[in-house]
Structure formats: structure tokens, C-alpha cells
C-alpha positions in Angstrom: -29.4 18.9 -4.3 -26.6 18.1 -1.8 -23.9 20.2 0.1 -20.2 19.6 -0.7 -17.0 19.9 1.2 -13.8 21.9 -0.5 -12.1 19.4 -2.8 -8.8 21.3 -1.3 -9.4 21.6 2.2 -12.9 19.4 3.0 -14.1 22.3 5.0 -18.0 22.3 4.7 -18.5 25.3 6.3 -16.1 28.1 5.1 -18.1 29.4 2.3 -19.1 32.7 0.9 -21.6 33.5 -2.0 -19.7 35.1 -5.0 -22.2 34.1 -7.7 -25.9 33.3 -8.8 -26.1 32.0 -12.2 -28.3 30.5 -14.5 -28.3 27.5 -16.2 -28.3 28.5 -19.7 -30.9 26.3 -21.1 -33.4 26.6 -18.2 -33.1 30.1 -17.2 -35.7 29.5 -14.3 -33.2 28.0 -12.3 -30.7 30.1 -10.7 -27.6 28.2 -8.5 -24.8 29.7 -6.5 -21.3 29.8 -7.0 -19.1 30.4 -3.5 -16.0 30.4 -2.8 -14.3 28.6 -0.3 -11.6 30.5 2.4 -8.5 28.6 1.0 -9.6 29.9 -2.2 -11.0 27.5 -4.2 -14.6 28.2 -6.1 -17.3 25.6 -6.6 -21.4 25.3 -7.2 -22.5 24.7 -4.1 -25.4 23.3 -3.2 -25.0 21.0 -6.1 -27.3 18.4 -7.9 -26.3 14.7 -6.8 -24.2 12.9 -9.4 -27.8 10.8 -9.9 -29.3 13.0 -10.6 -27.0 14.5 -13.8 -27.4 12.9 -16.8 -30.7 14.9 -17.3 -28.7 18.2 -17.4 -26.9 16.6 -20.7 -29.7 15.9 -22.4 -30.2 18.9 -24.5 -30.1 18.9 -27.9 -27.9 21.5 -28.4 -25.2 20.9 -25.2 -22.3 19.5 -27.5 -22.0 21.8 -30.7 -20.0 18.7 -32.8 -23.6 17.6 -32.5 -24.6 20.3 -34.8 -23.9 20.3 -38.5 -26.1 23.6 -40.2 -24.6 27.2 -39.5 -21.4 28.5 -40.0 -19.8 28.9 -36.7 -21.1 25.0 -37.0 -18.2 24.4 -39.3 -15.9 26.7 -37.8 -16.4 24.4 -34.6 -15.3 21.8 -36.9 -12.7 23.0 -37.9 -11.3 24.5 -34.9 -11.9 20.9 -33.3 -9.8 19.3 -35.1 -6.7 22.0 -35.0 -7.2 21.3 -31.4 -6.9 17.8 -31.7 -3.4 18.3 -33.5 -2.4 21.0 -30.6 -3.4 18.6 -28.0 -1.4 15.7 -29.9 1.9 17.7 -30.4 2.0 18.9 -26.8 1.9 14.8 -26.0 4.4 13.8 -28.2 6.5 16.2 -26.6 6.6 13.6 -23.3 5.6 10.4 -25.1 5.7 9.7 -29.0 3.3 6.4 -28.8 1.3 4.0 -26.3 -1.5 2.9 -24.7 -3.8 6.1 -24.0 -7.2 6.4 -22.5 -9.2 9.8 -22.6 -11.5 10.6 -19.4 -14.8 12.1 -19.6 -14.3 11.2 -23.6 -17.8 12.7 -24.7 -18.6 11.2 -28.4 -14.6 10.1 -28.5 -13.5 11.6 -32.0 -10.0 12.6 -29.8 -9.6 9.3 -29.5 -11.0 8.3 -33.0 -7.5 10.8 -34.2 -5.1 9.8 -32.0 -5.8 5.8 -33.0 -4.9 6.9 -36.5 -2.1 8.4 -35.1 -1.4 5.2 -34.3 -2.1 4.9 -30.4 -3.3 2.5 -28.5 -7.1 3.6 -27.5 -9.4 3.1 -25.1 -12.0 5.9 -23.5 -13.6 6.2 -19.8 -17.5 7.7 -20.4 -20.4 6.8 -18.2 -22.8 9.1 -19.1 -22.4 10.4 -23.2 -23.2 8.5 -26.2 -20.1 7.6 -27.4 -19.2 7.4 -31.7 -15.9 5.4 -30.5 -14.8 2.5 -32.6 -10.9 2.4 -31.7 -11.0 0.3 -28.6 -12.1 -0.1 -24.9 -15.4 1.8 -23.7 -14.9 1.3 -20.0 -18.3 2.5 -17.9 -17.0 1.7 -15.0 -13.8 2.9 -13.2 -13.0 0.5 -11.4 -12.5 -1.8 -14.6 -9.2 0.8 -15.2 -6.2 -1.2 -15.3 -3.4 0.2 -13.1 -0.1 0.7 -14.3 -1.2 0.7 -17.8 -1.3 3.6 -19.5 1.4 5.7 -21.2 -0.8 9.2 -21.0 -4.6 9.7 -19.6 -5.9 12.9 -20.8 -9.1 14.7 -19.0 -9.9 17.7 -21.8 -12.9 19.4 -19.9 -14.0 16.7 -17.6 -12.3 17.6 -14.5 -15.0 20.2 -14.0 -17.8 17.8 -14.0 -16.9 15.1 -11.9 -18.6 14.5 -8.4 -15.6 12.4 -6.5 -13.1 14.2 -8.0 -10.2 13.2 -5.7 -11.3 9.4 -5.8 -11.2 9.5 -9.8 -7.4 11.3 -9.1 -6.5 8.5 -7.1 -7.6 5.5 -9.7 -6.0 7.4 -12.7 -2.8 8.0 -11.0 -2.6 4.1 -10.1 -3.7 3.5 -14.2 -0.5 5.6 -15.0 2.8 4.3 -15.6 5.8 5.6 -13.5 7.2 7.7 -16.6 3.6 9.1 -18.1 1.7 11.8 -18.1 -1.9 13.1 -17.3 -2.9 15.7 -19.6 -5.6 17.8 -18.4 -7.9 21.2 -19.7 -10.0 23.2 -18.0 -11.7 26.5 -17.7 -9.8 28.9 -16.4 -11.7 31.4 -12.9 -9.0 33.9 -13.7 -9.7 34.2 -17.6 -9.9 37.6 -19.0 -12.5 37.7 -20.4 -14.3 36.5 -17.1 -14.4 39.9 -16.5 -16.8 41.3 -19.2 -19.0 38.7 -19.4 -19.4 38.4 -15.8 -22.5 35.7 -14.9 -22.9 34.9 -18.6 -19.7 33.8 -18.8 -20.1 30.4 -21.0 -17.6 28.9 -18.7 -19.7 28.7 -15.8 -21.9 26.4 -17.7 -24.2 26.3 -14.2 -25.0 22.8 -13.5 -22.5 20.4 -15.1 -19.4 22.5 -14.3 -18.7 21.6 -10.2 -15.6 23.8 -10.3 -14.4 26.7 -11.3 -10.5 26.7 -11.2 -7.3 28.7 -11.4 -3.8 27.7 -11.8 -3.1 27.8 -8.2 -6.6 26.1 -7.1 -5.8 22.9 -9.6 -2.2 23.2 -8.4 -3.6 22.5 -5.0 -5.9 19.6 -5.7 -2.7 18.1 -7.7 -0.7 17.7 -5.4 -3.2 16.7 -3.0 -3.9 13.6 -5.1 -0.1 12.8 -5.8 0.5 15.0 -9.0 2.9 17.9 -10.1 2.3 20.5 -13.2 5.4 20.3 -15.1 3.9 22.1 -18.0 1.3 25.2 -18.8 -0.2 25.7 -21.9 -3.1 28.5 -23.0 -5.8 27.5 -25.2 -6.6 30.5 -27.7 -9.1 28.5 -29.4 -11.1 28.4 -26.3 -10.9 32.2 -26.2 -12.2 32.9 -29.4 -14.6 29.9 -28.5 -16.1 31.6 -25.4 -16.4 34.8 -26.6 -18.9 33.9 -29.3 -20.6 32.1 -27.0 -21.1 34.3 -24.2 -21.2 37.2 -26.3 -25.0 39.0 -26.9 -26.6 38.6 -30.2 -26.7 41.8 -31.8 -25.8 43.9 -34.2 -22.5 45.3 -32.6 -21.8 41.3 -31.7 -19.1 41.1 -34.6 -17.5 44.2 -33.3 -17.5 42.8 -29.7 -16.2 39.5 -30.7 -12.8 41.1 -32.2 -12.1 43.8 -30.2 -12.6 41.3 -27.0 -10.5 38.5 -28.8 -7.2 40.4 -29.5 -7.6 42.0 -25.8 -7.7 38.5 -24.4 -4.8 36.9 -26.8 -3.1 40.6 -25.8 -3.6 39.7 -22.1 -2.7 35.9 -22.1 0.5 36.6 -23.8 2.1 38.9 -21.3 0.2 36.2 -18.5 -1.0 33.1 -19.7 -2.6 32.3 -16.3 -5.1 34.6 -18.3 -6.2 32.1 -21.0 -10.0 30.8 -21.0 -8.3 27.5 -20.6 -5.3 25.9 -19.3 -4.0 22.9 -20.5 -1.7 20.9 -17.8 0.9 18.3 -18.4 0.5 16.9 -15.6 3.8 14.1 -13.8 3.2 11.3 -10.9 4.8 12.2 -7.9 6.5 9.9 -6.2 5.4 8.7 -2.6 
């Protein structure tokens, strides 16, 4: 385990315990979540990025792994509705191109968007990848600068150790006119609030961070970036929810009345949403 700085401010000493959480598939081990004074939220102490691949290694971690029970296929399903969201919201800035997805887990975004026609290539160190569309790069520093049109990061900003040196290469690997495309969790969801330290979203080791829209904000334009556009996630809601929810008999019950209280919510403040997808513009220095 190691002690880390704030990615916002690099104070190492301006913590204060908020949560102790268990990882959900070892629930011997308890870590703590603190937040720092200028507000942004983190595991800290933390397991060395050496040391992580063994907390991915479950058998269950990634539910497209999974193929037996219903909410199996509803993860399908919902996967690949998510995949058309997420392609829309980029042809909005940038109809076709060279993209590379960060953190791609097994790659089936990328698998879809090359039969959207894209140019594909994928950044994953640690994950088996079912990628067949183009580049597997391993190793960051093989990332081409001022070569991509759009780099997305769909829930792998969370995870990553250096997080303001893996900022710096991709805004380098972007061209002057593209876009990074990122999702996270969202700190400030509302349904955070029920759940409380069984939230799914805390996902105690592999999630670093725990952001809000003005926390990610910060770190952005830290490392050169500016939002330019917000979007909520509702599948991620309803997503959540079931998994954070007990098993019980009143669990169907829970899961609907919590659901349209949280699309309720987001709507009249989608700084609500269980996640927050960012289109994401190179500022210029």
C-alpha cells in the first residue's frame, strides 16, 4: 500500500476520513475513502499500481463476461444501446477518424465503432482484450501524438495510478480540432445517498477516485482540457441500483421506486446522474 498526494492540489497531508469500505469480493478487507481540503475524494492509502492486476482477476468483475441469467442479457443489451449513445454524442463533434479507446477492457466499443467505420486502435495494459479491429498498444509511450481524431476513456479514469501523466500523453495524441470523451462515476449521484458504503460505485480497490463535476473540472483544466459538453448516463442508474441493491424479496420494489427517483432527480440536475459523460476540447497553451 502507498500514500498519494491530491491529483488537484498534490497536498499529501490535508486529508480527512469520510469512508471505510469493503472490497466487494473480499469483504475482509476494509479501505478508506478521504477527502481532500480542496475537495476532491480518493482511496487513500492505496495499493501500488504493481500490485493491481490481482484485484481484476475475479471471475465475475466484468459482467459481459457472463452469459447465464437474465439481468446477464439485459447487460447485453443495455451494452450495446450504450455503445450507440456513446457513438451519436461523437458524431456530434466528429463524424469519422482515427480513434483509440483508453482503459478498453475486452474492446467490443471499439469492435462497433470499426464497423462504424472508424479507424481503431485501443490502449489496455492490464485486461484480456477480444479486439481484432486494429492497434493493441501496452504501452503508452508507443501513443502517437497528434494522431487521433477522438480518445475516449469510458470508466478508466477512475483506475489509473499517474492520472495526470496519462492526461498529458493523450492530450499530445489529440489533434488540435478533437475531442476526449470521458465517463465516470459520479460522488454526487443520487442514489449515493441510499446506498451509502455499498454503493457499487465505490468499487473499493480499483476505483482511485471518486469524482464530481467540479472535482474532474479541476483535474481538466489542470492537464490542459475544457468540458464543453455534459451528458447523464441513465443506463448507469438503473445499472447501479441493481447492483448495489440487497437481494430480497422487496428488491424489485426497491429497484423501481429508486430508479424513477434518480431519473426524477437527474432531470431537474443532471450533475445527479450515476455517471457523467464529458466531451471533453484541448485547450490551447
Amino acid at each position: 500500500m502507498e500514500s498519494a498526494k491530491c491529483i488537484i492540489c498534490n497536498s499529501d497531508n490535508s486529508f480527512k476520513l469520510i469512508h471505510k469500505v469493503k472490497d466487494r469480493f473480499s469483504s475482509s478487507t476494509m479501505y478508506q475513502i478521504k477527502k481532500c481540503t480542496c475537495g476532491m475524494i480518493m482511496l487513500n492509502p492505496r495499493p501500488k499500481e504493481a500490485n493491481m492486476k490481482k484485484y481484476y482477476d475475479y471471475e465475475n468483475y466484468h459482467p459481459q463476461n457472463r452469459t447465464v441469467s437474465i439481468f446477464d442479457v439485459f447487460f447485453k443489451l443495455a451494452q450495446y444501446l450504450n455503445n450507440f449513445i456513446k457513438n451519436r454524442a461523437i458524431n456530434k463533434h466528429c463524424n469519422t477518424g482515427k480513434i483509440l479507446d483508453y482503459g478498453a477492457g475486452n474492446g467490443q466499443f471499439q469492435n462497433f465503432m470499426f464497423k462504424k467505420g472508424w479507424s481503431t486502435d485501443i490502449y489496455e495494459p492490464i485486461l484480456k482484450s477480444n479486439f481484432y479491429n486494429g492497434e493493441i498498444i501496452k504501452d503508452m509511450t508507443k501513443i502517437k501524438s497528434n494522431y487521433y481524431d477522438v480518445v475516449t476513456m469510458f470508466h478508466s479514469l477512475e483506475h489509473i495510478h499517474e492520472v495526470s501523466e496519462v492526461l498529458s500523453k493523450i492530450n499530445l495524441s489529440i489533434k488540435k480540432n478533437g475531442i476526449l470523451m470521458i465517463a465516470i462515476p459520479n460522488y454526487n449521484a443520487y442514489e449515493r445517498k441510499y446506498f451509502k458504503n455499498k454503493w457499487i460505485a465505490y468499487d473499493v480497490p480499483r476505483h482511485l477516485y471518486h469524482f464530481n463535476y467540479d472535482s474532474v473540472n479541476q483535474l481538466l483544466k489542470k492537464n490542459n482540457f475544457k468540458i464543453i459538453e455534459l451528458k447523464p448516463m441513465y443506463l448507469d442508474t438503473f445499472y447501479n441500483i441493481i447492483m448495489s441493491v440487497d437481494k430480497s424479496v422487496m428488491s424489485f420494489l426497491k429497484i423501481i421506486y429508486l430508479t424513477l427517483t434518480s431519473f426524477y432527480n437527474i432531470y431537474r440536475d443532471n450533475k445527479q446522474c450515476s455517471s457523467m459523460m464529458l466531451v471533453c476540447k484541448k485547450n490551447e497553451i
